[in-house]
N, C-alpha and C positions, 0 to 999 in steps of 0.2 A: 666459441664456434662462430663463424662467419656464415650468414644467412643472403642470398641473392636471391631479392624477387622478382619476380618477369608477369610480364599477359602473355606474347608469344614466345617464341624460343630466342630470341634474338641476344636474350643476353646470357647465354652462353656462351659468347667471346670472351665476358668480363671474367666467367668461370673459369676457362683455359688460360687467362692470364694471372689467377691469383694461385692457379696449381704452380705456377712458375716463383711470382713474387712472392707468395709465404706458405712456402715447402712444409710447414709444420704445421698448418692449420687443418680443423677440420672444417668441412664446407657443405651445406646444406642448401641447395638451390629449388625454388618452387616456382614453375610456369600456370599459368592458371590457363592452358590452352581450348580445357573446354569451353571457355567464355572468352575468347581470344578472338579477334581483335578487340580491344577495350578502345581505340580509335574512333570506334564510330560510333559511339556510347556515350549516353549523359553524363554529368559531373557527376550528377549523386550518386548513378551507378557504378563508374568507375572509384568513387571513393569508399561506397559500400564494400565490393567487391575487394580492392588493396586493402583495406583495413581485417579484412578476413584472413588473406595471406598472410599478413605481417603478423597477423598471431598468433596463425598456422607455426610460423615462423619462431616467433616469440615463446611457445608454448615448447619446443621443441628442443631451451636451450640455447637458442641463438642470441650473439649480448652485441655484436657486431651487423647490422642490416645493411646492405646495399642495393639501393634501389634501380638496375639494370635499367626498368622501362622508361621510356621518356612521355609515354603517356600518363605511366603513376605517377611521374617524379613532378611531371607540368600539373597533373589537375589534384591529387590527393598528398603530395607533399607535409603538406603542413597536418593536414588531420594522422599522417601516421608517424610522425615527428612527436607529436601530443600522444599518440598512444602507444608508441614504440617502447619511448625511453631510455632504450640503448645509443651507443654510437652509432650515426646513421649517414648514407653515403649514398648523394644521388646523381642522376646522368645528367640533369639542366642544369645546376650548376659545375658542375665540373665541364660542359659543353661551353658553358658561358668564359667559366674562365678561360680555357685553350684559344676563344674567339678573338678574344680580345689581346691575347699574347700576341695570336698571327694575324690580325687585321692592323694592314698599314692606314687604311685612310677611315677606317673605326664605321664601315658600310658591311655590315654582318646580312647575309643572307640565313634561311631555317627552313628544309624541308620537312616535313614530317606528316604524321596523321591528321584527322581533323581536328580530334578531340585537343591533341597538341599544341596544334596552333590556334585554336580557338583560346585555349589558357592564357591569361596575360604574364604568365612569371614568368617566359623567357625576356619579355621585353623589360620585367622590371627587374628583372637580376643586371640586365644590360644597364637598365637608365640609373639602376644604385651605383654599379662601379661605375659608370662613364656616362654619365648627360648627356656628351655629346653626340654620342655613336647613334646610328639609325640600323633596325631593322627590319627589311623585308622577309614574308613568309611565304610558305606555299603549300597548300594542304595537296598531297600523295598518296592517297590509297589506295591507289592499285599497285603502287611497289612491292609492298610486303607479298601480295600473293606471286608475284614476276616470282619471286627467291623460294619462297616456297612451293611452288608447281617446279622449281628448278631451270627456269627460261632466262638464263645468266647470260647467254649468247643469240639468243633468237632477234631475228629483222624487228619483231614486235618490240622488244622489252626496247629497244633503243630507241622507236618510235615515242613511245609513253614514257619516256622518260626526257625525251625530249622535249615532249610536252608539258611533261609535269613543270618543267625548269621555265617555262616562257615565263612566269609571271616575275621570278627574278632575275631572268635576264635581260628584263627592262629597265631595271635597273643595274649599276654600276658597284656591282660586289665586288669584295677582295676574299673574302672569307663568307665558306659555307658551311653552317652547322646540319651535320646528318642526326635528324630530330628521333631517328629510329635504330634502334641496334637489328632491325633486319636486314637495313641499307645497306651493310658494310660490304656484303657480296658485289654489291650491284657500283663498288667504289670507280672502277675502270670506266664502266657508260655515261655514270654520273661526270666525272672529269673531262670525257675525252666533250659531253653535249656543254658542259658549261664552262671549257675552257681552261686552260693550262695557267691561266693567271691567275685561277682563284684557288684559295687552301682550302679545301674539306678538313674538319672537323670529326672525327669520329673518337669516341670517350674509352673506350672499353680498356686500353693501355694504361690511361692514366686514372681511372676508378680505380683500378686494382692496385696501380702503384700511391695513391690518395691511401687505402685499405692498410697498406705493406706499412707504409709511413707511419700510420698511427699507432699499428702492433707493435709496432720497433721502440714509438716512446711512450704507450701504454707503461701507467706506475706499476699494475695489474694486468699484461698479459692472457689472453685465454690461449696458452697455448698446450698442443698436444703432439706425441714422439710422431718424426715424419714418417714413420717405419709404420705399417700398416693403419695409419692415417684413412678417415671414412669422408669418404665423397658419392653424396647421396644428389642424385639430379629427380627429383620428382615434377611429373606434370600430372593436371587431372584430369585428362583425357587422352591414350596414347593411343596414336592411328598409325596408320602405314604414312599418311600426311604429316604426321610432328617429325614420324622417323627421319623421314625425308628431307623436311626443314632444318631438321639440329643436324644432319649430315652436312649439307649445303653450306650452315653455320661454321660450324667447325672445321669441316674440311675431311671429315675422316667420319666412322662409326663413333656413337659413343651410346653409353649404360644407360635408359633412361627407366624409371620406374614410374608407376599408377599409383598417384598418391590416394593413401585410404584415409 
């Protein structure tokens, strides 16, 4: 069973693409929305907190983890890697790798939360494969609620996002890593304020196709018949507010349950 952990809903893109890239799995995703944003939250509480999920997780059967948020995946990484155990699958480094594919002149730009950028692993997953590359950041948190309130088109959101962008558009990016899987909505404002010459970065594709890859050369396999296959999306707290975000997310309705 393939397990996806989240704070917000955000990474229910990476969900919609592993229904697609491994048609035979089962899938067990958990949002911890009642404690969501984990952004703007201490380290040790955001590593208290992930290490709960992932047991939630763990406990459930799950032998494959993917870590959606780029908040757990920046500040609690390593502590749920140690208490995992299983195959584990996260959004900063597989953001890191894509950066460094598409940056020509190795000048990586990272929006994200604050808890995010305040982490150093994105800068050291960068200086491990490449020395040379530089990256600038920019803590964003008023994005997430832009997508969530559903203000994808409003004068405002392109304001604040414009804003958000100043600090690396003082510098000379080629490549932007989107540090949040709630960004992905907001992709069109984000490009058109920071220009056509820089690559956005967004993970949720290639998580899932990283996920696909490993089942396929798994000695051992967890697989299950695609044919009434269970895909279980729990959050722990569901509002008229989450509905609304994982709508936003996805693009459509989707099943969410109250995790007990």
């Amino acid at each position: 069973m393939i397990g996806v952990i989240d704070a917000g809903v955000g990474g229910l893109r990476v969900v919609e693409v592993l229904l697609t890239q491994v048609p035979g799995e089962e899938i067990l995703y958990y949002a911890d929305t009642a404690r969501a944003p984990y952004g703007n939250r201490s380290a040790e509480t955001i590593v208290q907190w992930s290490l709960e999920g992932a047991e939630r997780l763990r406990r459930s059967g799950v032998r494959v983890l993917v870590v959606a948020s780029h908040s757990i995946s920046a500040v609690a990484f390593d502590d749920v890697a140690r208490s995992f155990g299983g195959a584990l699958f996260d959004a900063a480094t597989t953001a890191v790798e894509m950066a460094l594919e598409s940056s020509r002149r190795l000048r990586i730009g990272l929006v994200a939360a604050r808890a995010t950028v305040e982490s150093p692993r994105y800068e050291e997953l960068i200086h491990r494969r490449c020395p040379q590359a530089a990256i600038v950041t920019a803590a964003c948190p008023l994005w997430a609620p832009l997508v969530e309130e559903g203000w994808l088109k409003r004068r405002e959101t392109a304001l604040i996002v414009k804003r958000g962008l100043r600090a690396v558009k003082q510098h000379p990016v080629d490549t932007l890593i989107l540090g949040s899987s709630c960004f992905a909505p907001l992709r069109h404002v984000i490009q058109r304020k920071i220009g056509p010459q820089v690559t956005l970065v967004e993970v949720s594709a290639r998580l899932a196709a990283r996920v696909a890859e490993h089942l396929k050369t798994s000695s051992a396999p967890d697989r299950s018949p695609a044919v009434g296959r269970k895909v279980r999306l729990l959050v722990s707290d569901l509002t008229p507010q989450v509905v609304q975000a994982a709508r936003m997310i996805c693009g459509r309705n989707v099943k969410l349950e109250k995790a007990v």
